[in-house]
Residue, then its C-alpha position, 0 to 999 in steps of 0.5 A: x469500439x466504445x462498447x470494446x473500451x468500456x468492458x476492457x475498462x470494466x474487466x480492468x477495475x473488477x481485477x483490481x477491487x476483487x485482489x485490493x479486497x482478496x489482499x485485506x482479507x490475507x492481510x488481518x490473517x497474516x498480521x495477526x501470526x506475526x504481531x503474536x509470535x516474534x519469529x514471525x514478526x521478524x520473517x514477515x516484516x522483512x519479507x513483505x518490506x523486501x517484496x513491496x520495494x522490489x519493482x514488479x518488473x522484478x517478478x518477471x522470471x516467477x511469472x514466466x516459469x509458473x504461470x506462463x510455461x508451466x500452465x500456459x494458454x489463457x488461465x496462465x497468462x491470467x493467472x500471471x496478470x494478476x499475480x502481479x497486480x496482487x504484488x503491486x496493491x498488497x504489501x502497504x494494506x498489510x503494513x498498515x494492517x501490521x502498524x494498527x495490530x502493533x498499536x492496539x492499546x493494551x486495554x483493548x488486549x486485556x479485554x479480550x483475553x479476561x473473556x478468553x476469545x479465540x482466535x478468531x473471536x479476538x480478530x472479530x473483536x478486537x484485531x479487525x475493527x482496530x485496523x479498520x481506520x488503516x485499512x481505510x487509509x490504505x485503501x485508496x492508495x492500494x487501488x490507485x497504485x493497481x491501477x497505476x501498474x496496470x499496464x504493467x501487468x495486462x501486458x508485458x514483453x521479455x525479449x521479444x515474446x508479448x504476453x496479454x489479456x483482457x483489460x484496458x492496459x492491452x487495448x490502450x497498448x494496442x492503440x499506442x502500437x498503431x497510432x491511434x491517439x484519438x483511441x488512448x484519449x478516448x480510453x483515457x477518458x473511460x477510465x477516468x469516468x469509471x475511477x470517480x465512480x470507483x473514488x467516490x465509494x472510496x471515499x464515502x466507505x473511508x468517511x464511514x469507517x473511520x467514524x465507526x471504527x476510530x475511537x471519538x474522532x470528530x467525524x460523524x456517523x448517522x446511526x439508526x435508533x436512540x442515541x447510546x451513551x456508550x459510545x462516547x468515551x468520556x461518558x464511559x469513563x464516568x460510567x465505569x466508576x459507579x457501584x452498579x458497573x462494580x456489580x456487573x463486572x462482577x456478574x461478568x466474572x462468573x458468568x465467564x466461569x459458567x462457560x470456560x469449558x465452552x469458550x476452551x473448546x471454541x478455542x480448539x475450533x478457532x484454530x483455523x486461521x492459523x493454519x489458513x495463514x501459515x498455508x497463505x505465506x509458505x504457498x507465496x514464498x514458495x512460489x517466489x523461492x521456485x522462479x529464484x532458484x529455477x533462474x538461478x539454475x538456469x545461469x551457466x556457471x561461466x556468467x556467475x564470475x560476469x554477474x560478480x564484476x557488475x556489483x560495484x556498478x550496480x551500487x553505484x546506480x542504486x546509489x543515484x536511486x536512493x538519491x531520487x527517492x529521498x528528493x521525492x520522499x521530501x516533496x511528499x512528506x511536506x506536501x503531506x503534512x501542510x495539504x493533509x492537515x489543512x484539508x483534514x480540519x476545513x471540511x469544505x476544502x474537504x469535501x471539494x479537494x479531495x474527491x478531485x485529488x482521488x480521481x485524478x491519482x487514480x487514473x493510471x500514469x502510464x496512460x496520460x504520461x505519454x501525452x503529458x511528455x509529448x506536450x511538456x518536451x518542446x519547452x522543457x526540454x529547451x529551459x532545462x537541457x539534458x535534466x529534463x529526462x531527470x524531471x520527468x523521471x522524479x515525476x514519475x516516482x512523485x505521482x506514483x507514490x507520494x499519496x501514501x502517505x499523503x492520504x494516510x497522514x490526512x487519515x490519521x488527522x481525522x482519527x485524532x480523538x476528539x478530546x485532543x481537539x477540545x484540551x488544544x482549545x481549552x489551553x488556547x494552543x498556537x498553531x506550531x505548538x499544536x502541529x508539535x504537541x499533538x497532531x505530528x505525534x498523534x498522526x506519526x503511526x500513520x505517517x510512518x506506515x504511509x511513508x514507508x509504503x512511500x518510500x517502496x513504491x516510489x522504485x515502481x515509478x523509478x521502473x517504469x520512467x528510467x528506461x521506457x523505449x519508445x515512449x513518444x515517437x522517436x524518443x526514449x525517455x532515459x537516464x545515464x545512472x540508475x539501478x532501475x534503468x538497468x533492470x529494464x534494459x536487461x529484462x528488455x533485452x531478455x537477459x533474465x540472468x543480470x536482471x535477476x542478480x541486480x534484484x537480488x542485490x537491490x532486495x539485499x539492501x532493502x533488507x537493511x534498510x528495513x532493519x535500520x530504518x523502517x522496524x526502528x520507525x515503527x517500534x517508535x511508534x508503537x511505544x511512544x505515539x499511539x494516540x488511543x491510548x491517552x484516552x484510556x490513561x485519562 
């Protein structure tokens, strides 16, 4: 049985990293169409920011009538699994990808278009090495959160049919079905062994790429060979100032001449990433458009006038949502900040917290919250009555979520230049002034990506924990009011049509907050915090 276990767990982390990595690569392609075109922006923006709020549950119907029916058999319900695990890791890498496409100083830009790159020049250049320190930060989190929703997808029930395959989520289902406790602690403890490993080479990939990719943080980097003045900034911008620099830029200049036909027609021959996105985005909203109308059809028209008299009740569930979200947002950003900056300047608390706090964040919730439930309900239950179901349930949106932007706050510390440290201890800056001066500036591009990946991810913690039948024998964990309870017990029951109405009237809302909030949040950013850039202004 443990060699069962271990190749299910195996199976489980090998869907995870491959998608986490096909996600990155999608993501630099995509990004770019929309950071330099604005009709793009504005559809990709709102669509990435509608689909990474929309449960995974949500994406149920889509699974079912394209994977599922329409294939069927093995490939299909593979195929199905790992769709929605893609759904669950890939909106915030691209969001972080889009927030470092957007904050790339016009330097940088200048660059590469005086040496008239492609475009796929310019995403080798300059695009992708600039996002690498976002991705880094993302990265973790992403894999994290396709483990958290893995149970979610290996296995999943509408109505009364199952569907599974291969993996840790559907043996650990198996043995809560029978009972075997001892089975889901042991495959507890598996998973737990295989995600150090996993964090471990996180971490130690995050450590390398920000100190690579960030422009003079004071992370080091071992690298083979002579020292290379070039590679610190300040020394650069003395460099660039003597007449011997002066003359190569000029030799630069008609060298560039020289070879302007061959540039023009490695311009013509980059044009494939374009095409590759485009195909990307309308294959993925065309799949999505198809399992919506397909359901859509599916509706007798009788039903539409029920759906209809539900959207009150549905606004006010979705009211005691947003109330959630906005207590576990609070909790998240402050333990952000005070953790995220301590950890980030004492390199000792570092290097012993850190890789503790991956590991456990990575290990699915849905697999130890069960026994977390069963130990905690006797004397919780008894100290705070009828809330101890709201407890639970906010600590099943916190654990699901907050990491985000913990991990991309804790990120963006240890990305600030290290010319902003040297001037906070030339001019002998206090504490809060510091903290107010340059770290919360210089770290609130990243703090907004990570927030808003934040904010998004709690509705999948929401999902799981409002409604889950079952979850200790004899007891269903629930709560009276919430938008995400409804979509459960509607998707339960087999009632595709409420559920599929109440999504699209919780994607409405999300639209709009991505308008008022989200876009405003990181136009801010891009205009007025983007750190790399004072070290190009001095």
């Amino acid at each position: 049985m443990i060699s069962l276990i271990i190749l299910a767990s195996l199976a489980t982390t090998a869907r995870v990293l491959g998608l986490t990595a096909l996600s990155v690569v999608i993501g630099w392609l995509l990004c770019y169409i929309a950071v330099r075109n604005r009709i793009a922006e504005n559809v990709f923006v709102s669509l990435v920011e509608v689909l990474e709020s929309v449960p995974v549950i949500s994406f149920f119907p889509i699974v079912l009538l394209i994977f599922v029916e329409r294939i069927g058999g093995p490939l299909g319900v593979e195929l199905a699994a790992d769709f929605l695990v893609f759904t669950a890791v890939v909106w915030n890498i691209w969001m972080g990808i889009y927030q470092a496409y957007k904050t790339i100083p016009k330097e940088m830009l200048e660059v590469v278009e005086n040496y008239r790159y492609g475009v796929l020049g310019k995403l080798v250049k300059a695009y992708i090495p600039f996002s690498m320190p976002r991705v880094a930060a993302n990265l973790f989190p992403s894999v994290a959160d396709g483990f958290f929703y893995i149970t979610v997808s290996e296995v999943f029930s509408i109505g009364t049919v199952s569907y599974g395959t291969f993996g840790i989520g559907t043996l650990v289902d198996t043995f809560v079905s029978r009972g075997q406790t001892s089975m889901v602690e042991l495959s507890i403890l598996v998973m737990a062994v295989i995600v150090a490993g996993v964090t471990l080479g996180l971490r130690e990939l995050s450590k390398y790429v920000v100190a690579k990719y960030a422009l003079d943080t004071d992370v080091p980097i071992a690298r083979r060979g002579r020292f290379r003045l070039r590679y610190s900034a300040r020394l650069s911008a003395l460099m660039e100032s003597t007449p011997l620099i002066r003359v190569a830029k000029y030799s630069r200049a008609l060298g560039a001449r020289v070879v302007h036909h061959r540039e023009r027609s490695s311009r013509r021959n980059s044009k494939w990433p374009w095409y590759l996105g485009a195909g990307i985005s309308l294959a993925l909203l065309g799949a999505i458009l198809y399992g919506a109308v397909s359901t859509v059809i599916s509706v007798p028209t009788t039903e539409w006038g029920k759906l209809i008299t539900l959207t009150p009740s549905l606004l006010i569930d979705l009211g005691y949502d947003y109330l959630r979200v906005a207590v576990i947002s609070l909790v998240s950003v402050v333990i952000a900040i005070t953790l995220g900056y301590y950890l980030a300047v004492n390199a000792k608390a570092e290097r012993l917290l850190i890789p503790v706090m991956q590991a456990l964040l990575a290990i699915p919730a849905p697999l130890y919250f069960p026994l977390l439930v069963g130990f905690s309900l006797p004397w919780l239950s008894h100290i705070l009555g009828w809330l101890s179901a709201e407890f639970y349930v906010l600590l099943m949106g916190f654990v699901s979520a907050f990491y985000y932007v913990f991990f991309s706050f804790w990120i963006g510390v240890k990305s600030i230049p290290q010319e902003y440290w040297e001037l906070t201890r030339n001019i002998r800056l206090g504490f809060w002034t510091k903290m107010r001066k340059i770290v919360l500036p210089s770290a609130f591009p990243y703090m907004v990506a990570g927030l808003s990946s934040t904010i998004d991810s709690i509705w999948g913690g929401l999902t799981i924990a409002e409604y889950w039948p079952d979850l200790l024998k004899g007891y269903t964990l629930t709560v009276h009011h919430g938008l995400m309870a409804f979509l459960d017990q509607q998707t339960t029951h087999g009632n595709l049509s409420a559920s599929a109405w109440a999504s699209l009237v919780f994607g409405l809302v999300v639209v709009t907050f991505s308008i008022l909030f989200t876009r405003r949040m990181m136009d801010l950013a891009r205009k007025k915090y983007v750190m790399e850039e004072g070290i190009f202004a001095a």
